[in-house]
N, C-alpha and C positions, 0 to 999 in steps of 0.2 A: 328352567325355561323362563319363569317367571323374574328370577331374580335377572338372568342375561337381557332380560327383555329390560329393566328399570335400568341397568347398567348403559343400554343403548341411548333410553329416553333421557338420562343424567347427560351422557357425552353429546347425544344431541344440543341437550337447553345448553350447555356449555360452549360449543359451539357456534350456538345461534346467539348466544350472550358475547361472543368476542369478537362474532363477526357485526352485529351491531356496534358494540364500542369501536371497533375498525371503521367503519361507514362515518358515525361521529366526525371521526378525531380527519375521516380524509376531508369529511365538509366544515368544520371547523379550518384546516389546513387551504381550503380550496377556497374560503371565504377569505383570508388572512392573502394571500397570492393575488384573488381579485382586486383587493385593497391596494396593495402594492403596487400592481398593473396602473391602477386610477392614479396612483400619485406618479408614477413614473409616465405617463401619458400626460401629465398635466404640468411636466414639467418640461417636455419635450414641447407643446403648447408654446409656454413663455418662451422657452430658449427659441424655438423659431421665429418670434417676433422681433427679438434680439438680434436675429443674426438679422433678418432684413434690413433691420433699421441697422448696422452694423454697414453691411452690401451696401446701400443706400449711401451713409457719409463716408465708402471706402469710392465709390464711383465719384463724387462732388470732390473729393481730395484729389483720384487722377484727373477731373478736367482742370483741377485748378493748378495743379503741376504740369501737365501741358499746356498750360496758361503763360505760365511764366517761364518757361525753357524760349515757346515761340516770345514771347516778350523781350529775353534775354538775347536771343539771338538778335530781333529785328536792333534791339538799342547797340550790341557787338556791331553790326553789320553798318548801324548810322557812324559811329564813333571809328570806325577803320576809314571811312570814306573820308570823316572829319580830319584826323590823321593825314590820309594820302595828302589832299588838298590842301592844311599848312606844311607838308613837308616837302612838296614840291611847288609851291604858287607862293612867290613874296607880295604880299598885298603893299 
């Protein structure tokens, strides 16, 4: 009885010994994940800043391509008129 009884109290400590180092190794593990989280949240941070300013000189590039299309046109549209009018009016 006595000796089953130590055998219990031995697989107990044993137990409570590896379920402590378990516990450890998951806060250890759980600390090293929070870590990771912080640098990948901080890099999502800059890269959002990046992309704005990105957005930002990607809108300033289409007004200024729609700049020059209506440009291109209105100077097409002078130079056709120019055209008509030496090829049909002898000055």
């Amino acid at each position: 009885m006595i000796n089953q009884r130590r055998l219990e109290d031995t697989e107990t400590n044993l137990f409570r010994g590896e379920l402590r180092d378990h516990i450890e190794e998951e806060l250890v593990r759980d600390t090293i994940m929070s870590e990771k989280l912080l640098e990948v949240e901080k890099k999502v941070d800059e890269l959002s800043s990046d992309i704005k300013s990105l957005l930002e000189l990607w809108q300033q590039a289409k007004g200024i391509v729609t700049f020059v299309k209506w440009s291109a046109s209105i100077v097409g549209f002078i130079t056709a008129i120019i055209l008509f009018i030496k090829d049909h009016f002898k000055w």
